[in-house]
N, CA, C and O atoms as a printed pandas DataFrame, in Angstrom:
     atom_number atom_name residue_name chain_id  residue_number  x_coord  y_coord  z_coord
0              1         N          UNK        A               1   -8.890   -0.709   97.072
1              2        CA          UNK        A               1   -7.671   -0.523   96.326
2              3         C          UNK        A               1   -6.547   -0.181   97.302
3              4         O          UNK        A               1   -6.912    0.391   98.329
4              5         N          UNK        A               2   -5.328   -0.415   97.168
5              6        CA          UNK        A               2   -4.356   -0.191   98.107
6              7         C          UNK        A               2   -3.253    0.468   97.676
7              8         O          UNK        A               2   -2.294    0.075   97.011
8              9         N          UNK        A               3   -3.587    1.806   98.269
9             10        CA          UNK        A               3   -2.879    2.616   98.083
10            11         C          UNK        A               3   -1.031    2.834   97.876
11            12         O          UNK        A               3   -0.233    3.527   97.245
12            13         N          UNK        A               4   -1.052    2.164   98.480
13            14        CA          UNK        A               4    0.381    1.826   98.305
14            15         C          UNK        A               4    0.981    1.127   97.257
15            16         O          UNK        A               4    2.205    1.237   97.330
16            17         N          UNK        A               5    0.623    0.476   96.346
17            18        CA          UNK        A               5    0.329   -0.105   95.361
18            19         C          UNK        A               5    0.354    1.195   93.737
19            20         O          UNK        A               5    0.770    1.483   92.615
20            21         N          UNK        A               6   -0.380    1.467   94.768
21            22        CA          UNK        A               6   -0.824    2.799   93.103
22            23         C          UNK        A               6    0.096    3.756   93.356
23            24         O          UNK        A               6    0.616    4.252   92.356
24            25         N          UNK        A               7    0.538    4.262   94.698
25            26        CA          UNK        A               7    1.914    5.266   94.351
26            27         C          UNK        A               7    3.551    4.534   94.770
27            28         O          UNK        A               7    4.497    4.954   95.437
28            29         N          UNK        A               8    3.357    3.540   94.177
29            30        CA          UNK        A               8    4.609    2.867   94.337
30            31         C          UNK        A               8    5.219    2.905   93.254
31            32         O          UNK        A               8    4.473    2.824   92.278
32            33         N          UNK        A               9    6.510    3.016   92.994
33            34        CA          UNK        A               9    7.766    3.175   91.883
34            35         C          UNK        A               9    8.064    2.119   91.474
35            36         O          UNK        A               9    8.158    1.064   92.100
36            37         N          UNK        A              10    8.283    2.382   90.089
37            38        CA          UNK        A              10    8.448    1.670   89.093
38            39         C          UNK        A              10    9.763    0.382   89.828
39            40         O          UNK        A              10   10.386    0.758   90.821
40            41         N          UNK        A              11    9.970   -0.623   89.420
41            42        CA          UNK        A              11   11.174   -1.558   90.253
42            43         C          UNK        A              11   12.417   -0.776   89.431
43            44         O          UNK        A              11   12.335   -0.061   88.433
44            45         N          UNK        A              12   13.260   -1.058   89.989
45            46        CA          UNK        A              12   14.679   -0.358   89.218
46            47         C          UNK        A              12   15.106   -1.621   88.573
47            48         O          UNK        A              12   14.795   -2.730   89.008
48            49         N          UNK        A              13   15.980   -1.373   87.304
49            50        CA          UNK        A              13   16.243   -2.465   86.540
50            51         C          UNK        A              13   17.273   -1.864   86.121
51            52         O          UNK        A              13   17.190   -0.821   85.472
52            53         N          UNK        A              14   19.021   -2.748   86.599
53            54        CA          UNK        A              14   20.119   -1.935   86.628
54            55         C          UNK        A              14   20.523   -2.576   85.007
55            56         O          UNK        A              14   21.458   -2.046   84.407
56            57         N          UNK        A              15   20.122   -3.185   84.667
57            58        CA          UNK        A              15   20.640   -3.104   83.171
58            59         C          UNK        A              15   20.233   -2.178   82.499
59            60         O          UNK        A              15   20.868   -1.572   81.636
60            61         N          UNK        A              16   18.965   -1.968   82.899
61            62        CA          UNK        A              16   18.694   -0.750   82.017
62            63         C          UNK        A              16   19.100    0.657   81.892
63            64         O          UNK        A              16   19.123    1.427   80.932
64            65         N          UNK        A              17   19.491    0.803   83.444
65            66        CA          UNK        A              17   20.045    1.877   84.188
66            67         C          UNK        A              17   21.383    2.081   83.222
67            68         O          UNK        A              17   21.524    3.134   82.599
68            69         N          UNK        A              18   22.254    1.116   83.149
69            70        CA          UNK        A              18   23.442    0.501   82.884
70            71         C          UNK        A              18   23.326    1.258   81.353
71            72         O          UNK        A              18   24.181    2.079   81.019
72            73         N          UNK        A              19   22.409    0.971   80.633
73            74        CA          UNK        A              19   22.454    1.036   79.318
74            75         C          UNK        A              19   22.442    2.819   78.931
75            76         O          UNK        A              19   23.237    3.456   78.240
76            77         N          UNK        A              20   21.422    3.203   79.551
77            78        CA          UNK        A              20   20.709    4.677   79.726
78            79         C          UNK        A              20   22.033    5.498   80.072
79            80         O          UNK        A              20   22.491    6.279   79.237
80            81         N          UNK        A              21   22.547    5.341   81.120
81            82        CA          UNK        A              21   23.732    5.867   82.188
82            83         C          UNK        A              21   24.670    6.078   80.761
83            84         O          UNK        A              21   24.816    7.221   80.330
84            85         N          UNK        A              22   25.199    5.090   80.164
85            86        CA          UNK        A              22   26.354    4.470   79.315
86            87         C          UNK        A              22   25.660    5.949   77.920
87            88         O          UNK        A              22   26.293    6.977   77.679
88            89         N          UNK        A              23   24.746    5.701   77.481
89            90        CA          UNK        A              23   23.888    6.945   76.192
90            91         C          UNK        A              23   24.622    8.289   76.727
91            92         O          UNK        A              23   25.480    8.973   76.170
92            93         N          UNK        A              24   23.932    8.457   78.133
93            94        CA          UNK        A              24   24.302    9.712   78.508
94            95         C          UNK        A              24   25.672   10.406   78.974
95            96         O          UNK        A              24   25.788   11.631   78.969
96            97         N          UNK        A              25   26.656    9.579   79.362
97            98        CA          UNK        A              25   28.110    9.519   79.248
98            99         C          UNK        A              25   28.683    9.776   77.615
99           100         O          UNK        A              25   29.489   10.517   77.052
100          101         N          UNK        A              26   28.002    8.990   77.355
101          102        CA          UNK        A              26   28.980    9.012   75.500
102          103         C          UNK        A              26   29.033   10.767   75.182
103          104         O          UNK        A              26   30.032   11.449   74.951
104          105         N          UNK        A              27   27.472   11.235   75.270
105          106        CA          UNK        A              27   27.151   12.327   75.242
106          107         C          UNK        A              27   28.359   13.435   75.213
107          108         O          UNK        A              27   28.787   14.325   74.478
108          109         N          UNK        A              28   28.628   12.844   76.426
109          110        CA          UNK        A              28   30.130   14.118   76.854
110          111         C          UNK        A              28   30.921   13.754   76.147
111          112         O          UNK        A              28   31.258   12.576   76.266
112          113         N          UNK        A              29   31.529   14.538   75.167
113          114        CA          UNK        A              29   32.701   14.612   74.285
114          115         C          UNK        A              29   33.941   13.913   74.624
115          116         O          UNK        A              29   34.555   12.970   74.124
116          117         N          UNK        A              30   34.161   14.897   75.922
117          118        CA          UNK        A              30   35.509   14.308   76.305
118          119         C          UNK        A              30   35.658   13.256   76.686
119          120         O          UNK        A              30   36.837   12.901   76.667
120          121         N          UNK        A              31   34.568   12.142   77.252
121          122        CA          UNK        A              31   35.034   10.793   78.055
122          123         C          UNK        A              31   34.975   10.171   76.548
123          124         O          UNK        A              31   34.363   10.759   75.656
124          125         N          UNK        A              32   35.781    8.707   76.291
125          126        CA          UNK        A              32   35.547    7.990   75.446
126          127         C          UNK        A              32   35.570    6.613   76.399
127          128         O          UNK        A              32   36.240    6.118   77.305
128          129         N          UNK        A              33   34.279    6.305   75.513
129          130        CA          UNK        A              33   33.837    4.698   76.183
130          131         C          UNK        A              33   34.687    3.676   75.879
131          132         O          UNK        A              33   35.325    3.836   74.839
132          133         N          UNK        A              34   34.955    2.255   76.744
133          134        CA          UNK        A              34   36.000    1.637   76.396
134          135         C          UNK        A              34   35.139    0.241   77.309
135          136         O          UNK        A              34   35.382    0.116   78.509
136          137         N          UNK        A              35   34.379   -0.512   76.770
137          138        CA          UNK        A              35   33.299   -1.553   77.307
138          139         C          UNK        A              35   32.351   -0.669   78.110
139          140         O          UNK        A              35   31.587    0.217   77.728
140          141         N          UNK        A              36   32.734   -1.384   79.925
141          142        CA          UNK        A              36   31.719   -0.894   80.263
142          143         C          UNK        A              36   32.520    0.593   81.193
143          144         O          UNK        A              36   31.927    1.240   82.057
144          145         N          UNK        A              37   34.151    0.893   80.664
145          146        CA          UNK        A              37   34.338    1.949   81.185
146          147         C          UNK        A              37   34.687    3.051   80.904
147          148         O          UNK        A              37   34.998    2.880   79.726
148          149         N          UNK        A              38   34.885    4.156   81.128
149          150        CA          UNK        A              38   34.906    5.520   80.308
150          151         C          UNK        A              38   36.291    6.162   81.080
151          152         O          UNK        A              38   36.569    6.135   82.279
152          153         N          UNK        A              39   37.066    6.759   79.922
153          154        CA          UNK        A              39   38.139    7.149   79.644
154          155         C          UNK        A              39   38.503    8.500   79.724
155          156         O          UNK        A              39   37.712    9.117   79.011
156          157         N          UNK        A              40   39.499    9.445   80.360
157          158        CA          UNK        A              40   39.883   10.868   79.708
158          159         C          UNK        A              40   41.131   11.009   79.636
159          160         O          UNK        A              40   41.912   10.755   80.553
160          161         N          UNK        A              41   41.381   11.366   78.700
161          162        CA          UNK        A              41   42.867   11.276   78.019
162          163         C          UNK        A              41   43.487   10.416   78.299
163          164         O          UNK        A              41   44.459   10.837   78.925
164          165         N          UNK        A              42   43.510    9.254   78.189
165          166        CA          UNK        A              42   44.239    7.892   77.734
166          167         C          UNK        A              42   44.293    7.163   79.346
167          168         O          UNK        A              42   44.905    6.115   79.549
168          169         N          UNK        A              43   43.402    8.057   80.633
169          170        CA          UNK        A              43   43.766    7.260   81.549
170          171         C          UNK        A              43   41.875    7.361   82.391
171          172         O          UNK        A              43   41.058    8.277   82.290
172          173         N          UNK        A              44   41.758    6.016   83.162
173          174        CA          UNK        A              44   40.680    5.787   83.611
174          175         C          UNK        A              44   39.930    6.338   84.446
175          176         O          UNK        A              44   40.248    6.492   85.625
176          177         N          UNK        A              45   38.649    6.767   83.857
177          178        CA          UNK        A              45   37.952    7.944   85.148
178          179         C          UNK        A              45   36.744    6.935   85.956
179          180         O          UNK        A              45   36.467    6.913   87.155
180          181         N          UNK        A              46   36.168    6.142   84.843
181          182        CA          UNK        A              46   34.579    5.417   85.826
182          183         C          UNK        A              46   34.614    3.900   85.096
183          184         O          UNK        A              46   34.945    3.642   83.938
184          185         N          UNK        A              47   34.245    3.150   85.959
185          186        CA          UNK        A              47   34.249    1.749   85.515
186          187         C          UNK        A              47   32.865    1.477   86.363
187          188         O          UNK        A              47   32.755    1.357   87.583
188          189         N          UNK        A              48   31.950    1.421   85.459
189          190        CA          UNK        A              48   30.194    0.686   85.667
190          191         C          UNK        A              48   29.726   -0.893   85.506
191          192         O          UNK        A              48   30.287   -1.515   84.604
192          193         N          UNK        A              49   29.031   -1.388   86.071
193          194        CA          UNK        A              49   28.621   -3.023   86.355
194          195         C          UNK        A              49   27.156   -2.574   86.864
195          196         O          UNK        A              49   26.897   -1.770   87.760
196          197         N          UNK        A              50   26.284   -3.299   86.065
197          198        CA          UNK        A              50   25.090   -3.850   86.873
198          199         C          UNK        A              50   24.971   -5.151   87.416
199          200         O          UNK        A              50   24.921   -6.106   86.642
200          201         N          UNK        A              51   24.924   -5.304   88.519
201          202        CA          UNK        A              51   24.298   -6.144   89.367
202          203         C          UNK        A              51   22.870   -6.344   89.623
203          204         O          UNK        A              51   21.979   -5.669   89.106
204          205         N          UNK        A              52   22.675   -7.443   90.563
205          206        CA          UNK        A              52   20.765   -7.641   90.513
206          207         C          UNK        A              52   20.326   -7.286   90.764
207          208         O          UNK        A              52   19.195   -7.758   90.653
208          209         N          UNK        A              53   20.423   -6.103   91.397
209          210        CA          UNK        A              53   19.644   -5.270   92.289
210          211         C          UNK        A              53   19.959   -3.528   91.752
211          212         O          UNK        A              53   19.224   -2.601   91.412
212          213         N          UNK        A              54   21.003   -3.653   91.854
213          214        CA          UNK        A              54   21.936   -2.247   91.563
214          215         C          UNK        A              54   22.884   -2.092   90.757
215          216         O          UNK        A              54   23.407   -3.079   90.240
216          217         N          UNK        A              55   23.301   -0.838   90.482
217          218        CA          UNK        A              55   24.162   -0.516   89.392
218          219         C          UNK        A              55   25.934   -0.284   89.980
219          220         O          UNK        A              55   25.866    0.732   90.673
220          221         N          UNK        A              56   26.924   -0.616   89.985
221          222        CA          UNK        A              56   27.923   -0.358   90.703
222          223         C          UNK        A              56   28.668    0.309   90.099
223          224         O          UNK        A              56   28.872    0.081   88.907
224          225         N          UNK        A              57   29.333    1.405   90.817
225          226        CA          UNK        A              57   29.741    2.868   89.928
226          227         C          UNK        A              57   31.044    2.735   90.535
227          228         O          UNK        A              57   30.929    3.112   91.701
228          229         N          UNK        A              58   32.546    2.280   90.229
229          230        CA          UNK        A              58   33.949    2.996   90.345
230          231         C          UNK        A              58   34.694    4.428   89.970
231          232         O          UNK        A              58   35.652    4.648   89.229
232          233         N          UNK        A              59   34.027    5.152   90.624
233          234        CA          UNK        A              59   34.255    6.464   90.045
234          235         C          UNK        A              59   35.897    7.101   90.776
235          236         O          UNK        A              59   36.249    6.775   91.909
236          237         N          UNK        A              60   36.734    8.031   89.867
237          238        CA          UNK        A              60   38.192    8.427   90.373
238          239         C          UNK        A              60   38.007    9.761   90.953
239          240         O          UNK        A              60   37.253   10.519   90.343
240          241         N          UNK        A              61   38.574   10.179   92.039
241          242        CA          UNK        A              61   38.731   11.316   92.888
242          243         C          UNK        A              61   39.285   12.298   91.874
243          244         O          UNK        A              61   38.778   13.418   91.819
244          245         N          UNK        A              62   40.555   11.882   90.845
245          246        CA          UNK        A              62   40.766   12.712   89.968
246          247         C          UNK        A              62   41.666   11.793   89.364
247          248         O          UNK        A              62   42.175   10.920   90.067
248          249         N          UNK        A              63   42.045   11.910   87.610
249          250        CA          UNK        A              63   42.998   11.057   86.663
250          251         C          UNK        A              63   44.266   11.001   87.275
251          252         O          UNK        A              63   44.653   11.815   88.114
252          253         N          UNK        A              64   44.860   10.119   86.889
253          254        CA          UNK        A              64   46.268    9.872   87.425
254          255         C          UNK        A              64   46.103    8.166   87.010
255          256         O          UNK        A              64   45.140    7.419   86.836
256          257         N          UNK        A              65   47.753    7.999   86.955
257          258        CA          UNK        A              65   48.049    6.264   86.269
258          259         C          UNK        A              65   47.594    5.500   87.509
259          260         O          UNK        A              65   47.235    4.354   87.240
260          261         N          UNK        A              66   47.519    5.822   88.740
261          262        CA          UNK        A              66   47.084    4.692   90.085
262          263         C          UNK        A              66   46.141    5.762   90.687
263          264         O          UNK        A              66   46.419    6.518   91.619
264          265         N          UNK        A              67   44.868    5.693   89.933
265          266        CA          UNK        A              67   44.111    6.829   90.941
266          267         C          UNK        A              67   43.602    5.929   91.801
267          268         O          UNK        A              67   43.646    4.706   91.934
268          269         N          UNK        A              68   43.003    7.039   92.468
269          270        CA          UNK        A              68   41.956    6.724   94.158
270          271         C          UNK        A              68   41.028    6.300   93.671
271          272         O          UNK        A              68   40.862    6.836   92.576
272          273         N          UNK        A              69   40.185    5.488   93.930
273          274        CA          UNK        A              69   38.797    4.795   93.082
274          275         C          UNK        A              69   37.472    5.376   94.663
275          276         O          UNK        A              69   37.495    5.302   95.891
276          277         N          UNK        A              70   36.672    5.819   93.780
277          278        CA          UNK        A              70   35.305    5.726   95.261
278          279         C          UNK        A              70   34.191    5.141   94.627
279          280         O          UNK        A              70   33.716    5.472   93.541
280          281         N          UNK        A              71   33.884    4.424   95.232
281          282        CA          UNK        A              71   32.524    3.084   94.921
282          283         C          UNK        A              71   31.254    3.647   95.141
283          284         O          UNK        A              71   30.854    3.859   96.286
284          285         N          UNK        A              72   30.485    3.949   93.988
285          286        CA          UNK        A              72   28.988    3.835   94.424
286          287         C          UNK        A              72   28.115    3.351   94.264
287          288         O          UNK        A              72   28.032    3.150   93.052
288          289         N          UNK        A              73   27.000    2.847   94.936
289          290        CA          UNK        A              73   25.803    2.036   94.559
290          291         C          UNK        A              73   24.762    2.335   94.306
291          292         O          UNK        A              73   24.140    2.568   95.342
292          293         N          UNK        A              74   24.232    2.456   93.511
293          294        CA          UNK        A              74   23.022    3.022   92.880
294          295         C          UNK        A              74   21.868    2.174   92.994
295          296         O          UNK        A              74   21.805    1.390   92.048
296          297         N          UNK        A              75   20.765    2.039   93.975
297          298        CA          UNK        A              75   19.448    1.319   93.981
298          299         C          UNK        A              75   18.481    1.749   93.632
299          300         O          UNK        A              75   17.441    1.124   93.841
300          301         N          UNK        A              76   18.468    3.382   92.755
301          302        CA          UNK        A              76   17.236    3.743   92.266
302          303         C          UNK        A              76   17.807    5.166   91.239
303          304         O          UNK        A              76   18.820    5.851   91.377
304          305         N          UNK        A              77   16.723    5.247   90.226
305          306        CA          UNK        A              77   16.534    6.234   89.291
306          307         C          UNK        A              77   17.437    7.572   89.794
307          308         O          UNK        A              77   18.307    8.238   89.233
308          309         N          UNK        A              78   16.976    7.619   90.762
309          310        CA          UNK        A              78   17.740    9.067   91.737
310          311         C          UNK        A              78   19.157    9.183   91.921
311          312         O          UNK        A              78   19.827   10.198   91.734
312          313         N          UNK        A              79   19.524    8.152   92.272
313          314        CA          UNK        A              79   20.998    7.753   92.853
314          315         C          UNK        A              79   21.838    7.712   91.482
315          316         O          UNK        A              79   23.005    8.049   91.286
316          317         N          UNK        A              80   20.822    7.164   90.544
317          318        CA          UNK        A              80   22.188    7.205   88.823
318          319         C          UNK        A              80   22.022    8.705   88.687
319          320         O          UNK        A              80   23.009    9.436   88.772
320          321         N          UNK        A              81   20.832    9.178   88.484
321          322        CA          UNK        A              81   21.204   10.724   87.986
322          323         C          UNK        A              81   22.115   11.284   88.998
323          324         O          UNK        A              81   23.010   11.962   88.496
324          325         N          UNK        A              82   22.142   11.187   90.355
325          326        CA          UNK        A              82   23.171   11.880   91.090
326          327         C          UNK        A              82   24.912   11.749   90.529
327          328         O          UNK        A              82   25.892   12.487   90.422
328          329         N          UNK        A              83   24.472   10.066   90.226
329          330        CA          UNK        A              83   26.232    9.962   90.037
330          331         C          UNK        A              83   26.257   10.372   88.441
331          332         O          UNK        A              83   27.251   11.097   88.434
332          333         N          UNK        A              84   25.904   10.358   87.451
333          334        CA          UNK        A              84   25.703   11.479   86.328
334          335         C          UNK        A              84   26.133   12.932   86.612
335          336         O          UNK        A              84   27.093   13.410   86.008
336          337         N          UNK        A              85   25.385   13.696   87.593
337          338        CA          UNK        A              85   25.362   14.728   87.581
338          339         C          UNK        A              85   27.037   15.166   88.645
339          340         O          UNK        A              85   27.588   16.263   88.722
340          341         N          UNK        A              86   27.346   14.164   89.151
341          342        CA          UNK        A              86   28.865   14.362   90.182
342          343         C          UNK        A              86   29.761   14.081   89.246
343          344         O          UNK        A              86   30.834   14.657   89.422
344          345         N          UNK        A              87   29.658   13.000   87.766
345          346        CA          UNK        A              87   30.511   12.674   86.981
346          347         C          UNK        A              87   30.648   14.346   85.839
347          348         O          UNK        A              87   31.661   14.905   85.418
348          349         N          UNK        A              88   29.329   14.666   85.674
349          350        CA          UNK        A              88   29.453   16.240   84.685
350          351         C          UNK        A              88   30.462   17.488   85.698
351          352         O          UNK        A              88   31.140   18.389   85.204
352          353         N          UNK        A              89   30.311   17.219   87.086
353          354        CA          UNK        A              89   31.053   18.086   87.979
354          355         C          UNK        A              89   32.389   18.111   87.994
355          356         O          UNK        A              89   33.225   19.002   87.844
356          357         N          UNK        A              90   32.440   16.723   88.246
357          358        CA          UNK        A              90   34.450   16.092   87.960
358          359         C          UNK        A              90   34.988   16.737   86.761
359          360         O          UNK        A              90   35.990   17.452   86.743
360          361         N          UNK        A              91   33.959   16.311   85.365
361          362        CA          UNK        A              91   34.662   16.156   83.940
362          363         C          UNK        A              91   35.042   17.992   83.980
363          364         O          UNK        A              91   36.061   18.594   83.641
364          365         N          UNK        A              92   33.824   18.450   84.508
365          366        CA          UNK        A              92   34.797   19.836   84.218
366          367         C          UNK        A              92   35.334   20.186   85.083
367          368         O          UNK        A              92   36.042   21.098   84.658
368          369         N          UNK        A              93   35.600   19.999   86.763
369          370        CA          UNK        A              93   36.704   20.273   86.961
370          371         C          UNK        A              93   38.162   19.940   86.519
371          372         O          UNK        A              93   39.165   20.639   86.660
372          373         N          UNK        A              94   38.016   18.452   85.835
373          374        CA          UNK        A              94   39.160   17.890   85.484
374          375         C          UNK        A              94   40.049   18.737   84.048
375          376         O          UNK        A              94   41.242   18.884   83.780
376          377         N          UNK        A              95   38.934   19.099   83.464
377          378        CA          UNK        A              95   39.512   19.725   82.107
378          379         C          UNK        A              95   39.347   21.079   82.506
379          380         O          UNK        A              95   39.796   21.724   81.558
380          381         N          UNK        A              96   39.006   21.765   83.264
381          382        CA          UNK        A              96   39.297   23.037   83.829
382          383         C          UNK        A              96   40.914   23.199   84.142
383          384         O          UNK        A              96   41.679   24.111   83.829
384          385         N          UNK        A              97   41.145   21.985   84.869
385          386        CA          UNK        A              97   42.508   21.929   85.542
386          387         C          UNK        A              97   43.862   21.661   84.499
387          388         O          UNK        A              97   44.948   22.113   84.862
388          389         N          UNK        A              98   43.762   20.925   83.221
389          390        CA          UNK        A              98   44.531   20.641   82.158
390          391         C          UNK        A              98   45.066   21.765   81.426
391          392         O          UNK        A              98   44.390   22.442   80.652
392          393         N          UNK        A              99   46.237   21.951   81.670
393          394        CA          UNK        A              99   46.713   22.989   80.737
394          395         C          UNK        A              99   46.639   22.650   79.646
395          396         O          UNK        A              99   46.998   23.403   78.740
């Protein structure tokens, strides 16, 4: 039997990622979904795409009408929960900061 085989990970499947990611966003009150991108207060925070391999994450440094965009690529289970868990970090710094 070959070991490597039996503790090897599941393949990543970014649609699915895509879909899962998208559940757990809605979740948060404050973003509102808008296709495949999510919204806070009427201006753009994350714009998501799966690709064939990976999930592609446009995430904003902070809201504003011409924000800064930072790109991430997600090739496994690990890497979406990270950008999940950096997007729950933003959302409340961002509404921390809103008078």
């Amino acid at each position: 039997m070959n070991e490597d085989a039996f503790f090897a990970l599941p393949p990543f499947r970014p649609e699915e990622a895509l879909l899962t990611l998208k559940r757990n966003l809605r979740d948060l009150r404050a973003l509102e979904a808008r296709g495949d991108s999510f919204w806070l207060q009427g201006q753009p925070v994350l714009e998501l795409s799966a690709q064939d391999v990976q999930l592609l994450a446009r995430l904003v440094k902070r809201p504003a009408r011409s924000p800064e965009w930072e790109t991430r690529h997600c090739k496994n289970a690990a890497e979406v929960r990270s950008l999940l868990d950096e997007v729950k970090r933003r959302l409340n710094r961002w509404t921390d900061e809103t008078p």
